[in-house]
N, C-alpha and C positions, 0 to 999 in steps of 0.2 A: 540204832538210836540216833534221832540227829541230832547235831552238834549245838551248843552255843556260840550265838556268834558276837565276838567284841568287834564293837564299831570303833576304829582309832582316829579319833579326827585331829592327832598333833601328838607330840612327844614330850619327854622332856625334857629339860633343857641339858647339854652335854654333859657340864660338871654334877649336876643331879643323876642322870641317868649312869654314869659310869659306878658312881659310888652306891645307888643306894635301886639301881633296876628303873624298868620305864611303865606305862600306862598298863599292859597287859598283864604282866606281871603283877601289878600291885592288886588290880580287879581280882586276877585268880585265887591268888589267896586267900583275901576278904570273902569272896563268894563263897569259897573252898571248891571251887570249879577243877574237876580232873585234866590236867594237861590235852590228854587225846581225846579229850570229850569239843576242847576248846578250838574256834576259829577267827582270826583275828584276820580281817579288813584293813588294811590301812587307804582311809577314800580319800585322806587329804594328798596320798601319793597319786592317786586317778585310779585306785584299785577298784574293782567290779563291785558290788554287793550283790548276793546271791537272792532268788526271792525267797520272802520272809517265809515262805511251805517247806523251805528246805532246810529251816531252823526251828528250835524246840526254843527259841528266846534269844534277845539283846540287848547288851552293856553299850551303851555309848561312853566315850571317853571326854575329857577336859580337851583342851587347847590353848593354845596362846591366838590362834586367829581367832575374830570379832564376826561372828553372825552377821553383824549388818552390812558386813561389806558384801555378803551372800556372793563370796565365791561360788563359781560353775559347782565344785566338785560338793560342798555344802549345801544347794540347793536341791543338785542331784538325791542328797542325802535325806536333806526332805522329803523329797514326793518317795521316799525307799517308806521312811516312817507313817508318812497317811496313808498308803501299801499295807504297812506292819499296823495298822490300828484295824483297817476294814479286815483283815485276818485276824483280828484279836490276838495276837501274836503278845508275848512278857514280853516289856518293855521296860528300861530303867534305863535314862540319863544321868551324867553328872555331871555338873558348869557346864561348858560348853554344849554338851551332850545336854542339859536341863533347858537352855536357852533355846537350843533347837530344835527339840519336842515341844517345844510353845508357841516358836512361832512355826514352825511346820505345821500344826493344829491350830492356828488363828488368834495367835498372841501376838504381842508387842517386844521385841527387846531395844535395849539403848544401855547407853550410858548410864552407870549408876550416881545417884546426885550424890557430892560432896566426896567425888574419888572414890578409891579402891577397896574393897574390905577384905583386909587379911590378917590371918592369926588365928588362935582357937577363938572362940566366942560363945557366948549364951544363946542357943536356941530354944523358940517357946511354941510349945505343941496351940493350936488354935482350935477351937470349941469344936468336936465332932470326930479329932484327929484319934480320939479312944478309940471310936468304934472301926477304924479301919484295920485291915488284916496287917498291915505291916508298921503299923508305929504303935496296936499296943503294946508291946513291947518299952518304952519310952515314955519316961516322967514329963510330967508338964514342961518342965526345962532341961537341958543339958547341953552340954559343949561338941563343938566340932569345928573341924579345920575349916578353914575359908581362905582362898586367893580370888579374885576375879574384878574386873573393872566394868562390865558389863552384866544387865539384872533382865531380868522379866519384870519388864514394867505394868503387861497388861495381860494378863491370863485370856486364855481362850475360853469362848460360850461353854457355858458348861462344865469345866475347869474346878477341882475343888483345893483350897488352900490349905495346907496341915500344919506347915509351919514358917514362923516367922527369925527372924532376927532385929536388933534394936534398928537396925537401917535399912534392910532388907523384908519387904512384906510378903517376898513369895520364895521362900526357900527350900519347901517341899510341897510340889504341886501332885497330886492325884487326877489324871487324864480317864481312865477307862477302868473296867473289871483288873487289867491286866498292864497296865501303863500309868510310870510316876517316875518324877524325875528330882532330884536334889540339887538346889545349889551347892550346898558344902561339899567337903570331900570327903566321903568314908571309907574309901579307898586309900586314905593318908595316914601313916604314924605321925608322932611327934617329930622324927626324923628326918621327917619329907617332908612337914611342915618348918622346920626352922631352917632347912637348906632354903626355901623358899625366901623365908622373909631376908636370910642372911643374903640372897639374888637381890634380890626387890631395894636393899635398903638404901641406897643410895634416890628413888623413887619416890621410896613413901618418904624420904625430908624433903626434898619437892615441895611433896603436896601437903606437907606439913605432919605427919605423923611420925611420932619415936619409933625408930623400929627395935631399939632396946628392950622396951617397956614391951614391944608387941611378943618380942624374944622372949621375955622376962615371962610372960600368961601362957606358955607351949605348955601344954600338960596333953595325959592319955586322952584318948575318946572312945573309951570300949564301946558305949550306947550306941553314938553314930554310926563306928565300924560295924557292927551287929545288923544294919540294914542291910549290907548288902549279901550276907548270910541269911537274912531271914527270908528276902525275894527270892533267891536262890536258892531255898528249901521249899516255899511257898509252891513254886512253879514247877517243882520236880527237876531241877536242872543239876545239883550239886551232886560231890559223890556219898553224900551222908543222907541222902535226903532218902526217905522214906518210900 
């Protein structure tokens, strides 16, 4: 059986990772992805990526580097993903990993206006998002973790939108039969979510936001976390899956 493969395009941060695990970790869980089934890349290292034939699917991961500076090893990673689409290969992004299936497929990323979005938040399913295989599952609205300073500003041709946030208008993009990518994190507890804002908060008063009040709204996200379970049953990659 071939492997799944996690794309790691960054870690996180020391005091995160020691207490609470890092990127790959968190994916396997969530999926419920079998250890020995798993192969993890790390490209932001200069690691190889394998071709997409010799994977049964891929997780892309968050980051703290910025798409747009389209590091060598990031670009690289691109032409791997329009590789991984012309094979119709499962595909699922997240942040980082969502930004870079957009613009590796002819989107736009930048700057999100009016600063960072992070915290749990209200996300709202957008007209059509019923009929796809992986968010009926998903009430018109519900919460999920967010960090990220940078958005998809401009979806690629053909591109379908499923969900939004109050700031953010592309937070789950629908690319192909087999390829969709999330802003939010569903890969995040509560726990990884307030180690975060407890990093950041010196940051977001900056740029003007309470990171109290952002502390204060950390609740569960069972719905969110459930996508990356539900792709990962969908595609036959998990070890429960059917």
């Amino acid at each position: 059986m071939k492997p799944v493969l996690i794309i790691r395009t960054g870690q996180a941060p020391d005091n995160i990772r020691a207490r609470h695990g890092d990127f790959p970790h968190w994916f396997r869980l969530s999926a419920q992805l079998a250890p020995h089934r798993l192969r993890v890349v790390n490209v932001a290292a200069g690691e190889t990526l394998p071709s997409p034939h010799e994977v049964s699917g891929a997780l892309i991961t968050g980051s703290a580097a910025m798409v747009t500076d389209r590091a060598a090893w990031s670009e690289r990673t691109a032409g791997w993903i329009r590789n991984a689409m012309d094979a119709d290969l499962p595909l699922l992004g997240v942040c980082y990993g969502h930004q870079l299936m957009a613009h590796a497929l002819g989107g736009r990323v930048d700057y999100l206006a009016g600063g960072r979005e992070i915290g749990t938040l209200p996300i709202e399913l957008l007209q059509g998002a019923e009929q796809d295989a992986l968010t009926t599952f998903l009430p018109a609205k519900f919460r999920a973790h967010t960090t990220h300073e940078q958005s998809v500003v401009e979806t690629p041709k053909g591109a379908k939108v499923l969900a939004r946030s109050e700031r953010d208008p592309h937070h789950l993009i629908r690319y192909g039969r087999n390829a969709i990518s999330a802003q939010f994190h569903p890969e995040f507890n509560a726990d990884v979510m307030r180690a975060y804002i407890r990093r950041k908060h010196h940051d977001m008063r900056r740029e003007g936001f309470d990171p109290h009040h952002t502390y204060r709204q950390v609740a569960a996200t069972p719905l969110a976390r459930r996508l990356l379970k539900v792709f990962s049953r969908h595609h036959g990659l998990s070890h429960t899956a059917r």
